[in-house]
C-alpha positions as CSV (number, residue, x, y, z in Angstrom):
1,X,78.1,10.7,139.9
2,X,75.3,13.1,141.9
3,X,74.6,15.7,139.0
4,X,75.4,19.0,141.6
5,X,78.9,17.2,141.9
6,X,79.5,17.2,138.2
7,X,77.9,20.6,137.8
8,X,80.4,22.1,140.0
9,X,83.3,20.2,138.4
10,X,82.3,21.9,135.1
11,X,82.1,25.6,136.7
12,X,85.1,24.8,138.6
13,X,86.8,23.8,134.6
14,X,85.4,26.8,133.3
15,X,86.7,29.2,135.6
16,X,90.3,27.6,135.7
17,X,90.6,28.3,131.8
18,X,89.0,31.5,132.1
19,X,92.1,32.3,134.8
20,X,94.7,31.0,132.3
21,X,93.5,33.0,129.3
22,X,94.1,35.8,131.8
23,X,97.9,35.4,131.7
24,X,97.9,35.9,128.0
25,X,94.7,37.9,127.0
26,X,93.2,40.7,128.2
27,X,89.0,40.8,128.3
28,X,87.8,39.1,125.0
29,X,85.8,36.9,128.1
30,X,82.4,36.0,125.3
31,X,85.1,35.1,122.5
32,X,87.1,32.8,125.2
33,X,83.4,31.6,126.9
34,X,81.8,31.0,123.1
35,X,84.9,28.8,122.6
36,X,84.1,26.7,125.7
37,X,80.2,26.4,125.3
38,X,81.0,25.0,121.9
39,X,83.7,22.6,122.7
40,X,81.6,21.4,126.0
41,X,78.4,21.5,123.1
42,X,80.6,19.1,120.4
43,X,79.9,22.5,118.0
44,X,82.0,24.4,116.1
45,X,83.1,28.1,115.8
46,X,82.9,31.0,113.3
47,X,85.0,33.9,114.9
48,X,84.3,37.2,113.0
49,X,86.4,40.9,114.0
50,X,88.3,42.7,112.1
51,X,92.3,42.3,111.9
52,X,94.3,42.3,115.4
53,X,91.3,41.6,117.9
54,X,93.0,38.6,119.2
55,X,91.1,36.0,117.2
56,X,94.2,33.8,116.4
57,X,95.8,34.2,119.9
58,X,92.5,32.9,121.7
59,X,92.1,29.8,119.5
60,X,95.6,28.6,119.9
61,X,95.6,30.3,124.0
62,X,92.6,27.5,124.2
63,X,94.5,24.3,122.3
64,X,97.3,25.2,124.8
65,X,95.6,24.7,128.1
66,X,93.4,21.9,126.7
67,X,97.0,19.8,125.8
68,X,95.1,19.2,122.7
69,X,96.5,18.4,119.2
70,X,96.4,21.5,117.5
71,X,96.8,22.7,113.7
72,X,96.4,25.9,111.8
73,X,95.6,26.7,107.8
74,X,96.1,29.9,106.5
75,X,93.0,29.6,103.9
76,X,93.7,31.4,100.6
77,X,92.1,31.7,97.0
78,X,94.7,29.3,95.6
79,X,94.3,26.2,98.1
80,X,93.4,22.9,97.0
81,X,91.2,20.2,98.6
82,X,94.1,18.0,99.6
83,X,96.1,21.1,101.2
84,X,93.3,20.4,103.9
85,X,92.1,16.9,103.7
86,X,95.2,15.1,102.8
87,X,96.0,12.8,99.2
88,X,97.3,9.8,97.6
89,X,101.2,9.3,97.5
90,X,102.7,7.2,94.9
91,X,105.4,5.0,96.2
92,X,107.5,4.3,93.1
93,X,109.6,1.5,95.7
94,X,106.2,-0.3,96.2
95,X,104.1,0.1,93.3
96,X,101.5,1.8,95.7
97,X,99.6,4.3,96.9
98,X,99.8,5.2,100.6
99,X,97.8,8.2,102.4
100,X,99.4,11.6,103.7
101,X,96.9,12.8,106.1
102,X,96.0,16.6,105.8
103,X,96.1,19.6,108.9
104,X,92.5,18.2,109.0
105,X,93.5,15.2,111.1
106,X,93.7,16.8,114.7
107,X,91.5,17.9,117.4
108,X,92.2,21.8,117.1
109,X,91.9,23.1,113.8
110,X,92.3,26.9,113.2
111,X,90.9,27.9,109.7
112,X,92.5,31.2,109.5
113,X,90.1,33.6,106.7
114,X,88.0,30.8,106.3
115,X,86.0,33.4,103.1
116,X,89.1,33.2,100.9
117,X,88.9,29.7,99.8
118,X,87.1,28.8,96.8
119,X,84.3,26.2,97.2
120,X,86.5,22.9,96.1
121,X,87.8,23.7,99.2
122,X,84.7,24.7,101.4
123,X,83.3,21.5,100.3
124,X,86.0,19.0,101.3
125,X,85.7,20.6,104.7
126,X,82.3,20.6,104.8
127,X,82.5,16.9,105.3
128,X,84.9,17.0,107.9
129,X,82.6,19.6,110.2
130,X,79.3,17.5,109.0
131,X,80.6,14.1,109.2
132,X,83.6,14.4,111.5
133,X,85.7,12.4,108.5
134,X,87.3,12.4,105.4
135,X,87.4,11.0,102.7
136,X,90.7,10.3,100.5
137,X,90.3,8.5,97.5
138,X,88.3,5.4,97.6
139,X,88.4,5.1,101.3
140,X,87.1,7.3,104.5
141,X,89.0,8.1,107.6
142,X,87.2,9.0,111.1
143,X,89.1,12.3,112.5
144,X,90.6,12.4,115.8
145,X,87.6,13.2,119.5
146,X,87.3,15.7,119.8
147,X,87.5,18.0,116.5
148,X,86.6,21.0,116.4
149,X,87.1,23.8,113.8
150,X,87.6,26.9,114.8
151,X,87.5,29.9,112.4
152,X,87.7,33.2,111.4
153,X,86.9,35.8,108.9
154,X,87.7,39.6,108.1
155,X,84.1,41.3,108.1
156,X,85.3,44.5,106.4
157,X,87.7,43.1,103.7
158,X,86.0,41.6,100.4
159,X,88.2,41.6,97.9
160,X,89.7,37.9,97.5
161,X,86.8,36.7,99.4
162,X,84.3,34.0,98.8
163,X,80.8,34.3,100.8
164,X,80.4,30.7,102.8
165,X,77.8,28.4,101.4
166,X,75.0,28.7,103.8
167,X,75.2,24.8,104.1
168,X,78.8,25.2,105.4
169,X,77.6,28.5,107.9
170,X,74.7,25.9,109.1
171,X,77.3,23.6,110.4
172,X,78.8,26.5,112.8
173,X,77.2,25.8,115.8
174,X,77.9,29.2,117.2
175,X,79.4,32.8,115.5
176,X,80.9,35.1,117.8
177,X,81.4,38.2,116.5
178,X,84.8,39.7,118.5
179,X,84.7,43.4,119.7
180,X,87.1,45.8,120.7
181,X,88.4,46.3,124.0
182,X,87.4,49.0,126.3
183,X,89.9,51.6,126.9
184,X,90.7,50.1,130.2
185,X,91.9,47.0,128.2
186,X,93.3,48.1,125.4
187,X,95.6,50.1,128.3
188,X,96.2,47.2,130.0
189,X,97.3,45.1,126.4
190,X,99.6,48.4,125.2
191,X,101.6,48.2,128.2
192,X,101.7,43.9,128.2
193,X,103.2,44.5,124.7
194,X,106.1,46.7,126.1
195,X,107.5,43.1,128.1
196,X,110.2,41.0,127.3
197,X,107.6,37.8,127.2
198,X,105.2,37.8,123.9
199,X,101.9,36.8,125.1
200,X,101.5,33.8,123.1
201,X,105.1,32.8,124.8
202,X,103.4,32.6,128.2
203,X,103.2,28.7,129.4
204,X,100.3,27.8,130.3
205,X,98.9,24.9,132.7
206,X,96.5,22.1,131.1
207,X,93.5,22.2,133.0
208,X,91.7,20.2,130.0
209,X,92.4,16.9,128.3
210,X,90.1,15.1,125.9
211,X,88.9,13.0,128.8
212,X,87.5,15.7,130.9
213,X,85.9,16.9,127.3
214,X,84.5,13.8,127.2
215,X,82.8,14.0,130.3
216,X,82.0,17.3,130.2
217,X,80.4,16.4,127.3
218,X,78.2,13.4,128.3
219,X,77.1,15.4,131.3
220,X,75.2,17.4,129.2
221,X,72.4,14.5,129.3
222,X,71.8,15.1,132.7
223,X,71.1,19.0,132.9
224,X,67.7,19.1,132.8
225,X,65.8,21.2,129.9
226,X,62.1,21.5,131.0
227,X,59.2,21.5,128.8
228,X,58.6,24.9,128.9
229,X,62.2,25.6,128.1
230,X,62.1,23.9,125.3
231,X,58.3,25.3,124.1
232,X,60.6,28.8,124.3
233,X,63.3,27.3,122.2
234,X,61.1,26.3,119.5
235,X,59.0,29.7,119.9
236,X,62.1,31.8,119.1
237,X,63.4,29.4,116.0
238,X,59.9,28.7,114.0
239,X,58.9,32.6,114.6
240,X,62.3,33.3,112.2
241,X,60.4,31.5,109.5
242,X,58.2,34.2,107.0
243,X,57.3,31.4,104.4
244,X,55.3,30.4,107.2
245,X,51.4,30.6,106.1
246,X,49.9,32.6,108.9
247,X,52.4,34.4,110.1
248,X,50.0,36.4,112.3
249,X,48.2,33.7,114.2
250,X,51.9,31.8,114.4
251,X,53.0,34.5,116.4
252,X,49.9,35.0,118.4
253,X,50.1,31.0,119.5
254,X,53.2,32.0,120.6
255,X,52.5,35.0,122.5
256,X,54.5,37.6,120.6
257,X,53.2,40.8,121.0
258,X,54.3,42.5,117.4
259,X,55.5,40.6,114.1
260,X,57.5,44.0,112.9
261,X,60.9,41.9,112.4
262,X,59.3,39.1,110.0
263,X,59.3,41.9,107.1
264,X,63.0,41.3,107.4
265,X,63.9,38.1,107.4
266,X,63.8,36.4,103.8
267,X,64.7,32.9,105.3
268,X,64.7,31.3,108.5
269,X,66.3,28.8,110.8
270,X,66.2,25.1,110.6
271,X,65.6,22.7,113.2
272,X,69.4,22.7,113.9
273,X,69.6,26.1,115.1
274,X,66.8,24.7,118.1
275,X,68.8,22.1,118.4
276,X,71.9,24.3,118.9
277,X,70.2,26.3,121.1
278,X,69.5,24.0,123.7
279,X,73.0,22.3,123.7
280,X,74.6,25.6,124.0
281,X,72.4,26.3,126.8
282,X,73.2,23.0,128.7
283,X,76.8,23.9,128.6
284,X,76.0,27.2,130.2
285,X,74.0,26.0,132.7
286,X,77.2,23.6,133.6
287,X,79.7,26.1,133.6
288,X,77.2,28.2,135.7
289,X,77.5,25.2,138.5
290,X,73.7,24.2,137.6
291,X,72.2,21.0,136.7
292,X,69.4,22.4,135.0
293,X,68.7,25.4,131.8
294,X,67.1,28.7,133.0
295,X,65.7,31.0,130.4
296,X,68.5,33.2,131.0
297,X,70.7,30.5,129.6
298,X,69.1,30.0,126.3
299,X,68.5,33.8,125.5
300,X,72.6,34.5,126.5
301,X,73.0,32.0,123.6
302,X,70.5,32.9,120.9
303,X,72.5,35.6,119.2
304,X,75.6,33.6,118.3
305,X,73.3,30.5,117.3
306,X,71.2,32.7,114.9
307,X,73.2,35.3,113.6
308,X,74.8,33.0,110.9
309,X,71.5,31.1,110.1
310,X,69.2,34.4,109.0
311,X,69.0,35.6,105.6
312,X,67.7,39.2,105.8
313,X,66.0,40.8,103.4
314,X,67.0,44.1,101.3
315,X,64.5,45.9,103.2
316,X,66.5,45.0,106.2
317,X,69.9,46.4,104.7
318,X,67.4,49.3,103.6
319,X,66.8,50.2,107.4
320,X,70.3,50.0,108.4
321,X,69.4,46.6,110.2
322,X,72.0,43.5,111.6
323,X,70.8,40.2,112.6
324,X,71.4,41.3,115.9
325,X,69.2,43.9,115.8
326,X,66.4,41.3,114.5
327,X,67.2,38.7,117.0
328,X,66.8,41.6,119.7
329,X,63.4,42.3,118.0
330,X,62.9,38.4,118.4
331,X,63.6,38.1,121.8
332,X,61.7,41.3,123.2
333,X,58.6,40.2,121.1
334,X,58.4,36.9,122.6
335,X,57.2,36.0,126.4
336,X,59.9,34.8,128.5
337,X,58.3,31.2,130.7
């Protein structure tokens, strides 16, 4: 298929979801797009906002209209392992054991405060996000296409909470971090809320199924990602490093005009991140109707690829200073091809 066609197909996807979110959530449009770059991108997603931001409505909003299998686990400081993964069942009648598969084994999982479970539990699903399978006692089993985990956490609540291994965060393709509305919206969500019909009661039409996933997915080989695109890509990723050597003349090869951010950042991102980057910004250039990744794409994307994969410094916390603020710093500093 010509790639315009399936470029248009894509946008014409995107914009049919982003109309039946509509009937049930009001704005939230970079949680509901975030969702779609990463599903489109085979990533998954960190959702971070405080309590009643819609988090939990949007995730299972999205499993409705993609007709995909869908499960949710309300994480908490006593879960075990196999409360997510699944164990080995004794069958006295047999003499044998036989596998009871875990909320793990779907294509939609919602990890509801994924920072309250201890790290027993972190690390079994750890292998699911890495390795897209499980493993229940001597054997492994693949998990259903697509899977995708979809969490959240309470930024503002620490008590009963367990930070996420940076191994685990790495495995995020994206974090969104979920604002509130304007006042136009939260007017417009006040009075929804006075009507007979919950939003999350309001059918939906499927305008996804794990075959146009699929495809959506493969198509990302043919947008085009230029050279120079790419040279950008790994500008912004290996500037984030300050155990780099020279950090002067790195920049300078790179054509930032001031290193000010780099006292900041105590550790950098990997490889992955670059490689996130220019995923995520395939799957905006498709659900933009284009075949191939304008600037504009990747810098839309940097933020919630690199928020969760920077270690700032205390001199950072010092200043009063988010990621955001660095990445900002990042992306002004460096020359746009």
């Amino acid at each position: 298929m010509d790639t315009s066609v399936i470029s248009e197909k894509c946008k014409a996807l995107g914009e049919s979801c982003r109309a039946e979110a509509a009937k049930r959530i009001v704005g939230q449009t970079e949680l509901l797009d975030g969702i779609l770059t990463a599903m489109i991108a085979d990533g998954h997603v960190l959702l971070e906002g405080v309590p009643g931001l819609a988090k939990t409505l949007a995730v299972k909003t999205f499993a409705d209209m993609s007709g995909l299998a869908f499960k949710r686990i309300q994480f908490t400081p006593d879960l075990l392992p196999a409360d997510v993964t699944g164990t080995l069942i004794y069958e006295q009648s047999t003499g044998s054991f036989s596998v009871r598969q875990g909320p793990v084994f779907t294509n939609l999982l919602l990890a509801d405060e994924i920072n309250r479970a201890p790290a027993k539990v972190q690390s079994a699903l750890l292998e699911a996000m890495a390795e897209k399978q499980v493993t229940i006692g001597e054997k492994t089993y693949a998990l259903p296409k697509p899977f995708l985990v979809l969490a959240t956490q309470n930024p503002i609540e620490q008590e009963g909470t367990y930070n996420l291994p940076e191994a685990e965060l790495d495995r995020f393709l994206m974090k969104i971090h979920v604002s509130y509305p304007s006042n136009e919206e939260e007017f417009s969500i006040i009075k929804q809320s006075s009507q007979s019909v919950e939003p999350s009661k309001i059918k939906l039409n499927k305008v996804l199924t794990a075959e146009t996933i699929a495809q959506m997915r493969q198509s990302l080989v043919s947008v085009v990602c230029d050279d120079k695109i790419i040279e950008y890509i790994v500008s912004i990723v290996s500037v984030t490093r300050p155990e780099q050597k020279n950090k002067t003349a790195d920049l300078r090869s790179h054509g930032a005009r001031r290193e000010d951010f780099l006292r900041y950042i105590t550790f950098g991102a990997s490889p992955r991140a670059g490689i996130a980057l220019q995923k995520c910004a395939k799957a905006q250039a498709l659900l933009a109707g284009r075949s191939y990744v304008l600037p504009d794409d990747v810098k839309k994307v940097v933020p919630a690829v690199l928020r969760h994969r920077l270690v700032l410094s205390y001199e950072a916390a010092a200043d009063g200073l988010t990621t955001d603020d660095i990445i900002t710093k990042i992306l002004a500093a460096l020359p746009v091809p």
